[in-house]
N, C-alpha and C positions, 0 to 999 in steps of 0.2 A: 041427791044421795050419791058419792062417792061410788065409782066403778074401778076395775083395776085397768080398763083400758084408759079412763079418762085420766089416772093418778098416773102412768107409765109417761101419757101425752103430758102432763103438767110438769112431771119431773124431767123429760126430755128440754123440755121448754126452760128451765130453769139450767141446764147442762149450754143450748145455747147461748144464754145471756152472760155465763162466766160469770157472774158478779153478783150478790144481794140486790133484790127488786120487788118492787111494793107487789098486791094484790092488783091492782090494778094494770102494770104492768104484763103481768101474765095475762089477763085477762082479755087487754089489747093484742097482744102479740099471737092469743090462740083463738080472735075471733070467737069468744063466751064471755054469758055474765060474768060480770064483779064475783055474785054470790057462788056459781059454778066454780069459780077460779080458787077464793075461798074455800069451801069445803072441800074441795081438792087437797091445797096447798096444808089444812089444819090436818083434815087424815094425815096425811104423809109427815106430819108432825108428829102427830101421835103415837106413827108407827116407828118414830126415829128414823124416818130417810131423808128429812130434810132438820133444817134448823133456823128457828127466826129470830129475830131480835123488834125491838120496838125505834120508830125512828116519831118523835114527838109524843103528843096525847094517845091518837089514836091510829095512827099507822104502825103497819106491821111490815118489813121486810124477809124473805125467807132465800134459803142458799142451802144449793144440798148436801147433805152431812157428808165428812169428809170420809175418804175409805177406811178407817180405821175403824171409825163407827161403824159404816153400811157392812164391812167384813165379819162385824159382831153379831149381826143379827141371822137368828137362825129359821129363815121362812118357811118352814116346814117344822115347826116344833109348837106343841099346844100352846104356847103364852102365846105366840104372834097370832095365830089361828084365834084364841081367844080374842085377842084386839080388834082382827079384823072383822069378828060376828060382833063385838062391840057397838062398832064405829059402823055396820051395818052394810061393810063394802061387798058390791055381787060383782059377779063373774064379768057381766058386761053389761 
């Protein structure tokens, strides 16, 4: 289950790398499961802070959404507060 301190570490991690990078990638780089790196990487999809594309069948790469997007989002307003009771993310 998605925390907001894991999703902060995952998006930091993805601000290091500069560049679109599979699931796995993160998942190497931050020492956790695949799956960990995963539900991470999709939250923060959902919530629009990141953005991924498909690289083959079943790979997914993600890069995080650029400031234009991240400036639109209003984290303190019921729709996001909605997403996040959604997506089931706790405090820590």
């Amino acid at each position: 289950m998605p925390t907001r301190s894991n999703m902060s570490s995952v998006l930091s991690a993805l601000l290091d790398f500069g560049q679109p990078v599979s699931t796995m990638q993160v998942a190497k780089a931050m020492c956790i499961s695949w799956k960990t790196a995963r539900d991470n990487l999709e939250a923060l999809f959902k919530l629009g802070m990141v953005e991924r594309g498909k690289v083959g069948t079943n790979k997914r790469i993600f890069w995080r959404a650029d400031d234009k997007i991240l400036d639109k989002i209003n984290f303190e307003s019921e729709e996001f507060k909605k997403k996040e009771k959604a997506l089931e993310i706790k405090e820590r």
